[in-house]
ChimeraX commands (.cxc) that place a marker at each C-alpha (Angstrom):
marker #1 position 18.03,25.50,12.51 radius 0.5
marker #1 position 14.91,25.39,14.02 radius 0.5
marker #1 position 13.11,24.89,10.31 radius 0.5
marker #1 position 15.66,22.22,9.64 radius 0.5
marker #1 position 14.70,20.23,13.19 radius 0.5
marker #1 position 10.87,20.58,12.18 radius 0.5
marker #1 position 11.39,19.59,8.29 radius 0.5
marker #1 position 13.48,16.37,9.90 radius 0.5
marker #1 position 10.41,15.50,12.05 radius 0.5
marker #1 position 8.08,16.22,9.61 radius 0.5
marker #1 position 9.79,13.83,7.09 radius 0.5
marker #1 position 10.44,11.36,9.45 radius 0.5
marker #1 position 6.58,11.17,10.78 radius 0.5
marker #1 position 5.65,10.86,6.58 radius 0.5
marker #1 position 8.16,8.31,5.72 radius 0.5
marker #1 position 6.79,6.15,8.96 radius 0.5
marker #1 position 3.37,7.29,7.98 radius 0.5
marker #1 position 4.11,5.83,4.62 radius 0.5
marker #1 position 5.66,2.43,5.11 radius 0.5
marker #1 position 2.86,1.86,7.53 radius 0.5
marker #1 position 0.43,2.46,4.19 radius 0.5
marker #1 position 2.36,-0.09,2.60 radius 0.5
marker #1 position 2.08,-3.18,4.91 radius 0.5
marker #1 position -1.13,-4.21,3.62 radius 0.5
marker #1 position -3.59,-6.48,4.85 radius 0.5
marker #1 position -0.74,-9.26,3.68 radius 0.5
marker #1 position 0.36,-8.78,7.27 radius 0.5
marker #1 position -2.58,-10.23,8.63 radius 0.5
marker #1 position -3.80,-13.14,5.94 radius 0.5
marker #1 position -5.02,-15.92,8.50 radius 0.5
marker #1 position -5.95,-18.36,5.58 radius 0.5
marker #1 position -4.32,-18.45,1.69 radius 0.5
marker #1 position -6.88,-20.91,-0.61 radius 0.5
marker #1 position -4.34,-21.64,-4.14 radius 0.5
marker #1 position -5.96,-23.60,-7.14 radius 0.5
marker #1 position -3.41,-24.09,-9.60 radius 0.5
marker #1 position -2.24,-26.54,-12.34 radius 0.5
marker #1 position 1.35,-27.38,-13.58 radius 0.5
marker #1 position 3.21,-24.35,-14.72 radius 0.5
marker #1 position 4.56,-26.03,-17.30 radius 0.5
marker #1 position 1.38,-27.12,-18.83 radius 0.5
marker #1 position 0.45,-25.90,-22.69 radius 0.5
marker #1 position -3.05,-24.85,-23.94 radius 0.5
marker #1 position -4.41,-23.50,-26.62 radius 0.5
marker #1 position -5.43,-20.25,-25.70 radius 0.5
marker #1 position -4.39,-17.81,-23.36 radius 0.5
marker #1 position -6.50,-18.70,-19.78 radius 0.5
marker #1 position -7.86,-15.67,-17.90 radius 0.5
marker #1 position -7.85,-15.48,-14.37 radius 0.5
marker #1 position -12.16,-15.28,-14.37 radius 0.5
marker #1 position -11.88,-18.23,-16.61 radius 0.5
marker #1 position -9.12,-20.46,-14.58 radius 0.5
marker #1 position -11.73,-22.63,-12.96 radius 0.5
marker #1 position -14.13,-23.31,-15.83 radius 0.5
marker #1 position -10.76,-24.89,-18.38 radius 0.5
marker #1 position -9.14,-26.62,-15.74 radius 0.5
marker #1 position -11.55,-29.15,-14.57 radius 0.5
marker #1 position -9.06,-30.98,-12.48 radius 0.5
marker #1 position -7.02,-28.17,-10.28 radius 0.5
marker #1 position -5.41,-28.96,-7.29 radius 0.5
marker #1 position -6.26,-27.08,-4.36 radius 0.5
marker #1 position -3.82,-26.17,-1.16 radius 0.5
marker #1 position -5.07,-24.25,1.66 radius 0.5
marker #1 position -2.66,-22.84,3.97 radius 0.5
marker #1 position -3.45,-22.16,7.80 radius 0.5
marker #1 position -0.05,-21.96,9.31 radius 0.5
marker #1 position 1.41,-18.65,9.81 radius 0.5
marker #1 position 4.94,-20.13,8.79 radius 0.5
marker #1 position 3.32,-21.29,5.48 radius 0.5
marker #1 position 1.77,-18.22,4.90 radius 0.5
marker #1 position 4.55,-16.00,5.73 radius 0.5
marker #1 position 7.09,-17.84,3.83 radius 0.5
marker #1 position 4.48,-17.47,0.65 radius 0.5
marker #1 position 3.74,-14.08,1.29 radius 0.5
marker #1 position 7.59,-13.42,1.45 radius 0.5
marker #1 position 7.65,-14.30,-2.34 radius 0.5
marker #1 position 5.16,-11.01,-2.73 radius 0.5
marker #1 position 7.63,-8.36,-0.84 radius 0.5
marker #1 position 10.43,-7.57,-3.67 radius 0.5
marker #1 position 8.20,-8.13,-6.63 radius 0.5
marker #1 position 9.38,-6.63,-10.58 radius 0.5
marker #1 position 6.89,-4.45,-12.42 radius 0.5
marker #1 position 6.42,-5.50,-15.89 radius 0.5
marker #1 position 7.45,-2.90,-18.45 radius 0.5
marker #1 position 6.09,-2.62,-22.25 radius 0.5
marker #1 position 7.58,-6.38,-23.28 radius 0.5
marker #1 position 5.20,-7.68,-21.33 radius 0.5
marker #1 position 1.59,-8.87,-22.20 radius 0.5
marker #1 position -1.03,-7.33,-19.95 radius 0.5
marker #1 position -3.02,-10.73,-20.37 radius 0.5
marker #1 position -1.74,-13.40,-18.09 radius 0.5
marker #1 position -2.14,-16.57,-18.96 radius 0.5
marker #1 position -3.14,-18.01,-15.57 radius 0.5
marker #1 position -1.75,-21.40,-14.31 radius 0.5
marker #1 position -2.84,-20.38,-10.35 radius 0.5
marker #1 position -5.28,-18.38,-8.37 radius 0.5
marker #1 position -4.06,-17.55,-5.19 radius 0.5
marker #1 position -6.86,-16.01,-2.22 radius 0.5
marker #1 position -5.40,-13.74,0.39 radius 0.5
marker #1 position -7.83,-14.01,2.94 radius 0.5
marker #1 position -7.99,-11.29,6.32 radius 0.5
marker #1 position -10.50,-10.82,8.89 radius 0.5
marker #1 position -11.82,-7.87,6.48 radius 0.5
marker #1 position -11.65,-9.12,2.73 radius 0.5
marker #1 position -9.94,-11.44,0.51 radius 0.5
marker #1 position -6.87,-10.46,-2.20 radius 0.5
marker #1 position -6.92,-11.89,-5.11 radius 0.5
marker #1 position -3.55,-12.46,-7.52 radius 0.5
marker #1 position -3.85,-14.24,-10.73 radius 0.5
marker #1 position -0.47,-15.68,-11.31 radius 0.5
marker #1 position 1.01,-16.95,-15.09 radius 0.5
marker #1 position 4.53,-18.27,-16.01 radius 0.5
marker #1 position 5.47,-14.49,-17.18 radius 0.5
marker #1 position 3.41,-12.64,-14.89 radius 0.5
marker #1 position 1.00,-12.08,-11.93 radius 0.5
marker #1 position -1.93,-9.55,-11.12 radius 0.5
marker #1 position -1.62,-8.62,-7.65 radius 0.5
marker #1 position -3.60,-5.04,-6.90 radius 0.5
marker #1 position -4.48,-4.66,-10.68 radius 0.5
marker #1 position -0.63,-4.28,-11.19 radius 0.5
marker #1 position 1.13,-6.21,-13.40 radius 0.5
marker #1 position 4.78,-7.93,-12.06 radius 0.5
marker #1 position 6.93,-10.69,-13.70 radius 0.5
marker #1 position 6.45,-13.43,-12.00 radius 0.5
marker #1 position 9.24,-14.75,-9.81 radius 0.5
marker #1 position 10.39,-18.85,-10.22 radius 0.5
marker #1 position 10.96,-19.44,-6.73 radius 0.5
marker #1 position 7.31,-18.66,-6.33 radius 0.5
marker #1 position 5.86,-21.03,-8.99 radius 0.5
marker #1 position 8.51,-23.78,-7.70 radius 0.5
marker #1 position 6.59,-22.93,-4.36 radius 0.5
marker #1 position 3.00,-23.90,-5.36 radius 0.5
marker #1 position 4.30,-26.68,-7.76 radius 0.5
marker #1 position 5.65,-28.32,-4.53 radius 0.5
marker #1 position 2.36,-27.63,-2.65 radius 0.5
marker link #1:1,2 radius 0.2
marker link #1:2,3 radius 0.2
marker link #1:3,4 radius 0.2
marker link #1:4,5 radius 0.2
marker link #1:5,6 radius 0.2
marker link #1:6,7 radius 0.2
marker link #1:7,8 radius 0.2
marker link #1:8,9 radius 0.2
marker link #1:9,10 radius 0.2
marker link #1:10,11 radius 0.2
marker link #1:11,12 radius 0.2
marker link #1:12,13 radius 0.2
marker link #1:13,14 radius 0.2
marker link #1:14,15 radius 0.2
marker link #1:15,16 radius 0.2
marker link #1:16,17 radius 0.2
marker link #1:17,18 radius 0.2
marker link #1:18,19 radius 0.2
marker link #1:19,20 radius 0.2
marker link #1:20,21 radius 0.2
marker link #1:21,22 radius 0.2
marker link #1:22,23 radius 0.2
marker link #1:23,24 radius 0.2
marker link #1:24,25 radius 0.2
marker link #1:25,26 radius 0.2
marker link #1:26,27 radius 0.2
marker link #1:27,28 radius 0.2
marker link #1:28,29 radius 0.2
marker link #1:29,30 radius 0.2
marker link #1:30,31 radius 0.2
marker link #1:31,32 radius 0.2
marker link #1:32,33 radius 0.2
marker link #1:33,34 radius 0.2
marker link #1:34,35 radius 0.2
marker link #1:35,36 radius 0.2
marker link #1:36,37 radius 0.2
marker link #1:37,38 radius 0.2
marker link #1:38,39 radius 0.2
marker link #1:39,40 radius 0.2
marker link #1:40,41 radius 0.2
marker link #1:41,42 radius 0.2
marker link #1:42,43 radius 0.2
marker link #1:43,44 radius 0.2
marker link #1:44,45 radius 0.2
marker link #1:45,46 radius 0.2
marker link #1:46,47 radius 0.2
marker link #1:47,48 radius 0.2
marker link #1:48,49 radius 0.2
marker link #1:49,50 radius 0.2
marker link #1:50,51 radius 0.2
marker link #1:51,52 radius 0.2
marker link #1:52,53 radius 0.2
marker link #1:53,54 radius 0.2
marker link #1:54,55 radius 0.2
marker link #1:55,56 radius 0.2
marker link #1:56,57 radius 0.2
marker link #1:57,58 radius 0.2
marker link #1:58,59 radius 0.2
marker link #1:59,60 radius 0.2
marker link #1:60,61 radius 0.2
marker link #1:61,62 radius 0.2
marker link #1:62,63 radius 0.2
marker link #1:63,64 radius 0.2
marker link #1:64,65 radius 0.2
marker link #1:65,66 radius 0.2
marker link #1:66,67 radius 0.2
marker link #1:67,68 radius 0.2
marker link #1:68,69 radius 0.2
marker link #1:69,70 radius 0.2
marker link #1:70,71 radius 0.2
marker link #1:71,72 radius 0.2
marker link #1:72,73 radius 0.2
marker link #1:73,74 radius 0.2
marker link #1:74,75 radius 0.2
marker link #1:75,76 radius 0.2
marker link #1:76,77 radius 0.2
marker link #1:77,78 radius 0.2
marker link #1:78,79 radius 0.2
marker link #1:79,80 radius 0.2
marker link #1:80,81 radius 0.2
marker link #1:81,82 radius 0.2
marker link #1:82,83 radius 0.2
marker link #1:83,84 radius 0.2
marker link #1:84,85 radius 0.2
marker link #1:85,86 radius 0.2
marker link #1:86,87 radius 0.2
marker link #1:87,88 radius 0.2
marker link #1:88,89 radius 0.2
marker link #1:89,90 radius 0.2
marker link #1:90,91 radius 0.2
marker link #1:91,92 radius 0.2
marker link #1:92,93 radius 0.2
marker link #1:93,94 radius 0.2
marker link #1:94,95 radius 0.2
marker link #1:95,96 radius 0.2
marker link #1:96,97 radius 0.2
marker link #1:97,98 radius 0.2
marker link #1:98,99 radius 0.2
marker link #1:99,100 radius 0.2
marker link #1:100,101 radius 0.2
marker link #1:101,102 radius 0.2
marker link #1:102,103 radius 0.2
marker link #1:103,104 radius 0.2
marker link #1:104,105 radius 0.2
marker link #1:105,106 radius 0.2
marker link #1:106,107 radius 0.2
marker link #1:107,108 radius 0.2
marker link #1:108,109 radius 0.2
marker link #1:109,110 radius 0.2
marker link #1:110,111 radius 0.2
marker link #1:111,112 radius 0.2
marker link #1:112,113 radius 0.2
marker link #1:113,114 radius 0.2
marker link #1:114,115 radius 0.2
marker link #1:115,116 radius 0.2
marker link #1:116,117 radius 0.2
marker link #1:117,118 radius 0.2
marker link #1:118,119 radius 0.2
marker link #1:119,120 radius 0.2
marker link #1:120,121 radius 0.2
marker link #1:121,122 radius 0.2
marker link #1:122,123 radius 0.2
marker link #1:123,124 radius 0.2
marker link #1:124,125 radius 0.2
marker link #1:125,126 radius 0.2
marker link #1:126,127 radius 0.2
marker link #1:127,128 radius 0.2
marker link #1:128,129 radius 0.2
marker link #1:129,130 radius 0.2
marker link #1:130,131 radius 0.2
marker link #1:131,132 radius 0.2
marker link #1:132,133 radius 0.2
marker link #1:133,134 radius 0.2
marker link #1:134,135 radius 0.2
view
């Protein structure tokens, strides 16, 4: 019984341990910088992230200071879909979003498909590119 108690604990202590890993430095962004074009907007070629601001002359760009803005954004981030092997790894980037901490900036690249957020790959959700179209 006693094993059972201590494998509970032990479990319990690694599960909290874990979930405090997880809450990344989202939880503390204090400034989010987005460039971005419309979504909806055709090119030629596929635009890498690296490349966003040299094709798109004309971005708009929304900087977000309120913690209700930036929450309600970084909710869009919490229940995000992995790609799987139907999915292009190269994201053809319509907005750069900068997560921006005290300690260092997070960068995700996000495309009509998908986003890069971590160097992981995740479809990208429409309520979050209706977001920064209404920015």
């Amino acid at each position: 019984m006693k094993k059972l108690n201590s494998l509970l604990i032990l479990t319990m202590l690694v599960s909290l341990f874990a979930n405090c890993q997880n809450k990344t430095s989202m939880d503390k962004v204090n400034r989010v910088e987005i460039r971005s074009v419309n979504f909806s907007l055709m090119t030629v070629i596929s635009v890498k992230c690296e490349n966003f601001e040299k094709y798109f002359t004309d971005y708009k760009e929304t900087i977000l200071t309120d913690s209700v803005q930036i929450a309600t954004l970084l909710s869009h981030f919490n229940d995000l879909e992995r790609t799987d092997s139907t999915y292009s790894t190269s994201i053809d980037t319509r907005a750069k979003i900068k997560l921006i901490t005290n300690k260092d900036t997070t960068l995700i690249c996000v495309g009509n498909l998908s986003l890069l957020k971590d160097n992981v790959h995740y479809k990208t959700p429409d309520s979050l590119i209706e977001l920064i179209d209404n920015y």
